[in-house]
Structure formats: C-alpha cells, structure tokens
N, C-alpha and C positions, 0 to 999 in steps of 0.2 A: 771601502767606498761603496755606500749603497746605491744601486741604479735605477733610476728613473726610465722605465721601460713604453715608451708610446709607441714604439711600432705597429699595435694594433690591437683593438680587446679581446685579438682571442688567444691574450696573454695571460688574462686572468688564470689566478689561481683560485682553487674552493678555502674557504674559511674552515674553521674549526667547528661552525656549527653545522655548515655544510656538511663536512667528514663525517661527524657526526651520525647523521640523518646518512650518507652513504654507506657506515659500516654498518648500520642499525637496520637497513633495508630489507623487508621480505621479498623473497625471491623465488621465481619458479621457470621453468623452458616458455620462454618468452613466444618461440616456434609454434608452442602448441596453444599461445594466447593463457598460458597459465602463471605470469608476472604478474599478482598482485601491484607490485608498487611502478611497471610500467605500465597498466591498463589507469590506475589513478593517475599518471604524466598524463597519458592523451586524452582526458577525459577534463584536465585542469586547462590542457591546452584549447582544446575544442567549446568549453566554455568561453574563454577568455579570447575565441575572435569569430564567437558565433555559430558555430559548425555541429555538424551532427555527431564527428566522430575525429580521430584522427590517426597518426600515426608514427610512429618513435623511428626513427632513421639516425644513421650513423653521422651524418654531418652534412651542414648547407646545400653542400654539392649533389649529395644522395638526394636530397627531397628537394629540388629543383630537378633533376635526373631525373628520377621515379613519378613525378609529376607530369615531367613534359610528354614521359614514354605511354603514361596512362592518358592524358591530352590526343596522342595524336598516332597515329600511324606510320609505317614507311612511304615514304616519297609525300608526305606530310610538309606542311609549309609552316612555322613560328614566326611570329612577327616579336623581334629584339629590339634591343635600342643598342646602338654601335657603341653604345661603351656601359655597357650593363653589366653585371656580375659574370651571369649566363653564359654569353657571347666572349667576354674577354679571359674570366678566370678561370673555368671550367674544363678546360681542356678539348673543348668541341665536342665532348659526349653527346649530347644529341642526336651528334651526325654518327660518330662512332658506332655508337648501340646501339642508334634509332633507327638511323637512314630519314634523320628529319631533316629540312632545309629550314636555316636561319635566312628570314627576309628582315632586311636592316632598314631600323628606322633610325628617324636623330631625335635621340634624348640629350641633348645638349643642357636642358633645362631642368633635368630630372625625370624627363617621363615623354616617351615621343610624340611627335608631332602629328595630329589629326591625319594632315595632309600626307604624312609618308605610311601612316597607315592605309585610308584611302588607296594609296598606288598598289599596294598588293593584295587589292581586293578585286580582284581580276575575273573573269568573266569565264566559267569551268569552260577547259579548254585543253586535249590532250599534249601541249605544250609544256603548262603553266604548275608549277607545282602547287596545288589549292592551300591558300590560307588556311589552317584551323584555328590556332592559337594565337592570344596576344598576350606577352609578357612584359609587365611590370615589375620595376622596383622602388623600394619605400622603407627607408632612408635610402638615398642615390651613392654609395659608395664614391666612384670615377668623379659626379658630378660634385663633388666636395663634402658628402657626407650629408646633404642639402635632405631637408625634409619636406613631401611635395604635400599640398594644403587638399584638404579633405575635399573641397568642391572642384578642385584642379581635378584628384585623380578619380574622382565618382565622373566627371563628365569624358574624362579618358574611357575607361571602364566602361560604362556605358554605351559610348560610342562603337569601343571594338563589338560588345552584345548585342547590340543595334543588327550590327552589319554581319552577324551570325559568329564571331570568335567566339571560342571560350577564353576564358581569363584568368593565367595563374599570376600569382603576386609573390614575387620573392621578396620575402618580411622577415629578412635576415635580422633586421632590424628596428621592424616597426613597433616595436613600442618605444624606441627611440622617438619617431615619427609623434606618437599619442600623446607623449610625453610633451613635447614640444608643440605641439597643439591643442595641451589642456583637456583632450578627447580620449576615450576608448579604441582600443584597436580594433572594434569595429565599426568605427567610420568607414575604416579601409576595407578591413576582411568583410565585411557584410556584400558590397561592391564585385568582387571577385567569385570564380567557384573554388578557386585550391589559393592556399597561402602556405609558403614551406615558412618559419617560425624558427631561430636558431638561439639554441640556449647557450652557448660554449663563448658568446661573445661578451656584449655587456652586463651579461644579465650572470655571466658567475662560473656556470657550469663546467667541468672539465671536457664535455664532448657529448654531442648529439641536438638532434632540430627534431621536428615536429612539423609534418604535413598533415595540415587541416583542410579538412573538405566535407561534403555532407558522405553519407555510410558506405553507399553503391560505389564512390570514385574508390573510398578509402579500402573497399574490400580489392578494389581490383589493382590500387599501387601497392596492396600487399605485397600482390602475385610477383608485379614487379622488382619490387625491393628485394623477394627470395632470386630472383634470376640475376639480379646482377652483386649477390653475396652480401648480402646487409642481414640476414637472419639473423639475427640474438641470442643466446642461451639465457643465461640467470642474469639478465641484462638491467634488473630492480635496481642492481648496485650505483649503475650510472645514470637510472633512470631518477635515481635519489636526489642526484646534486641539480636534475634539471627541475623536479617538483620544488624542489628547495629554493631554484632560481627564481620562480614563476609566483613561490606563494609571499618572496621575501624583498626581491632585487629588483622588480619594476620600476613604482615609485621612486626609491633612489637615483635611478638613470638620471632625474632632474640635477645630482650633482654633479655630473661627468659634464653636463650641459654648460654650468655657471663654469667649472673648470675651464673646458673650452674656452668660456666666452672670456675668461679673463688672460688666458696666454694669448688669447687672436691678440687683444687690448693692451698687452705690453710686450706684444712682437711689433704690432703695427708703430704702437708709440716709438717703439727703438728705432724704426726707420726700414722694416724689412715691410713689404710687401704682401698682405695677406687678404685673400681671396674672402665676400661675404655677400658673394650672392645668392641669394632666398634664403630661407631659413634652417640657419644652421644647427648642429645638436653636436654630438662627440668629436667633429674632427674639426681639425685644422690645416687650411693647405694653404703654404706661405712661398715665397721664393726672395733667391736671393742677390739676381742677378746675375749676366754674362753669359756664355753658351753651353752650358755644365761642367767646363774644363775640370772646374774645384770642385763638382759635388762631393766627389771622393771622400778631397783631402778634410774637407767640412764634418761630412759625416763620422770620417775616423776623429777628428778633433775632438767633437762633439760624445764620441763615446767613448774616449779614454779620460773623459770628464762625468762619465757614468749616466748621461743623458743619449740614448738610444731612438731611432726614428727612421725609418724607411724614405728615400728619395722615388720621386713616381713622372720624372720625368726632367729636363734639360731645365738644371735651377730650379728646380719646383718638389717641395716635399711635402710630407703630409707627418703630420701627430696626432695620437688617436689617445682620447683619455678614459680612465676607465676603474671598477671598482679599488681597483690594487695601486692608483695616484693620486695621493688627497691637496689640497690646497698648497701647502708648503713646498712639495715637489714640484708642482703647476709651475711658483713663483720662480723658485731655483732653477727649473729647465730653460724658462725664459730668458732671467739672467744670462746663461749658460750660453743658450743660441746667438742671442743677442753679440755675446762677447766674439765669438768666434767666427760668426758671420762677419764682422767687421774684419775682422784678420782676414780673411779671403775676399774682400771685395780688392 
C-alpha cells in the first residue's frame, strides 16, 4: 500500500535530478567561505528576494534564531503574532539564547494588528522592555497556510519602520505567498530588512533555509550562526539540493496550490467543514466535529488506509500538499477522509 503523506512539506523527498546535482556538488570548508556551490545558494537566494547577500543556515528555526539575535539585544523587546511560527514552534529560543522578550500581538488574520503593535511602542522607560523588532510571517502557517496580500503586508511593514522597528519576515514559505499572488517574492522581501527563506519545505530540498538581508546584517548573523553551532564544513552537498530547489521548484508550487484547492472542494462537498479564509496556497484545515474525543480513532483510521495527516487541535486538522502528491493521491485521500470521517461522526 502506497501512502499518501500530507502531514507536511517538509516531507518531501529530493528527486533524481536533484541527487544528481547533490552528488555532483563542488565542495569546500564552508567556515572559511570556500563552498563554491554554497556561496552560489546565497547568492541565488539573495537575488530572488532582493538583498545584497545572504546566508545558508541549517533550518527555518536557525535563520529566524540567528536573525532575531542579530535584530536585537538582551532585554530586547520582539513584537510576534500569538500564533506565529516564532512564538509557537521554536521552542522560545529567543528568550533562551537571547534574553529577548516576545511582545504579543494578534495575527489572527495572518499578520498583526496595527493597534497591538501600537501598544508596545511605549515610551523609553526603565520599566519597559523597548520594542526593537517586528516579526512577520508570509504564508501564515497557524492562520491556515493563508497567504497575506502584498499591500496588506507592505502597509504592516511599513507601519512597524515608521515607528522605528526593524522588520524580519519569516518566508518560510513565501514563494508560496508570490505564487499565489502572481508577484515576485519581492513584493514582500523588498518591505522587510531580513527574510529567513526555507528550502526543505515546498520547494524540494532535503535541509537548510536561507537568511537574506543586505551584507553588514549578513556578516554579523554569521557571527551568530557560529555561536549557536550552525557552521558547515563541505556543506556544497546540501547546498546542491537547495540551489536545485530555487532554480527548478518555484514556479511549480502553482500545483501544490490547485491540489489544495481541489481536496478543500471535495472535502467541503462531502460535508466536512473546511476552513477558506483569505487566500489560501498549500494547506488545508478542515474539522470534523464534536470535542476531539475521535481525533484519534480518525487519524489511526485514516492511516492504516495509507493517508497520513497531523491533527492541530480539538476536530481540526490540517493537510499539507506538496512536490511528492500529484492529483490522483489528492482525489484518493479525499475519498479516504471523506469515508471515515463519516464513521466517526
């Protein structure tokens, strides 16, 4: 039995041309900045959302990390959105390593609210821990995978610059975002001063993201990246599969899209409940009723019928689509859910 794996796309596996292009990699101590084929990653990446330079990091969490720590100081203030990557998956690293304080705003809508940024733009005060940063994200993970519209987040952006933040963008997913609004990922990255950029998700790659910024930031989240153990050796190898993502797998993200949109379209027909507000891209969050007694029994259902998915909360689950599920599986999983959500109602 083959499975249909949507729990999330950073399941993907590399393809054969991929491999390819990763056994074939020139390599050198990455440490010393002598990786041929990572200084061509960040140089593809930095291209592609505007920036002077960037930098190869081990995974999302690192280059949103390494970004905020180059951002801001101890006893430092972050302004988050209460249910942001950051804030929720990261493990509080900020505070851990920083000694940064997370001041919470409500992104309920994919991107916080003027007015709760506003509140912690407080008046220097040996109380108050000062503002520095304001963090966005783009695709909204929490908020349904929602992609926020290029004048929405230019006048967020903005607003925090205005009011003296800097402004990183966790673009774990934004070409997702570009994709789905027919635009360049620098709508968004032009807006910001740092975007961390994850290749390991839709876009293909086995592992690693990409903090973009102009040169000065990028030299000094080096510094960062070596103290908290992200240094590289011959690191060309994996830096292969993200150049390979970046010059191959963008464009395509449009099909992960239609996917989507066609399990939202024959879950919702079946009579399950699926989530579509603003504008969605790879994921789907649907429910299925009652108090979660049966998420369980659903989910075990559902994967011993080879269709796989993460629950993210009481009846409420999420499917995430991606280079490794083409049409056919889309139609089958739906089936699938379909049948056995009825069983558990």
């Amino acid at each position: 039995m083959s499975v249909i794996d949507l729990k999330s796309d950073t399941v993907t596996k590399p393809g054969d041309d991929m491999r390819k292009a990763m056994a074939s990699a020139e390599v050198g101590d990455d440490v010393y900045m002598e990786d041929p084929t990572v200084r061509a990653l960040e140089a593809k990446g930095a291209e592609l959302t505007g920036k002077e330079d960037a930098l190869f990091v081990a995974s999302g969490t690192m280059g949103n990390l390494v970004s905020i720590l180059t951002h801001c100081d101890r006893g430092d203030g972050a302004v988050l959105g209460f249910k942001s990557h950051i804030y929720y998956y990261e493990g509080g690293g900020l505070s851990v390593l920083g000694g940064i304080v997370p001041l919470i705003a409500d992104d309920a809508k994919g991107i916080p609210e003027r007015e709760d940024i506003r509140f912690w733009l407080r008046p220097k005060n040996v109380h108050f821990a000062p503002a520095r940063l304001l963090c966005l994200e783009n695709t909204h993970n929490r908020c349904g995978g929602i992609a926020v519209d290029p004048d929405s987040f230019a006048g967020v952006a903005n607003f925090g610059k205005e009011n003296g933040l800097a402004v990183h963008l966790d673009g774990a997913r934004i070409f997702n975002a570009s994709i789905a609004y027919n635009v360049p990922a620098t709508a968004f990255t032009d807006k910001v001063d740092s975007v961390q950029i994850c290749l390991s998700k839709g876009l293909g790659a086995p592992v690693g993201s990409l903090v973009c910024a102009d040169s000065n930031f990028v030299d000094r989240a080096r510094s960062w990246r070596k103290k908290v153990g992200g240094g590289m050796r011959q690191a060309g190898i994996i830096a292969a599969g993200g150049l390979y993502a970046l010059k191959h797998n963008v464009k395509r993200l449009a099909d992960d899209h239609e996917n989507a949109s066609i399990l939202a379209e024959k879950l919702s027909k079946g009579g399950l409940v699926v989530e579509s507000e603003g504008k969605n891209t790879n994921m789907v969050f649907f429910g299925i009723g009652g108090n979660g007694e049966k998420d369980s029994a659903f989910l075990e259902a559902c994967d011993k019928r080879g269709v796989q998915f993460n629950g993210v909360g009481q009846g409420r689950f999420r499917l995430v689509t991606h280079i490794n599920v083409d049409r056919e599986q889309v139609v089958k999983a739906a089936e699938i859910i379909l049948e056995e959500a009825g069983s558990c109602r």
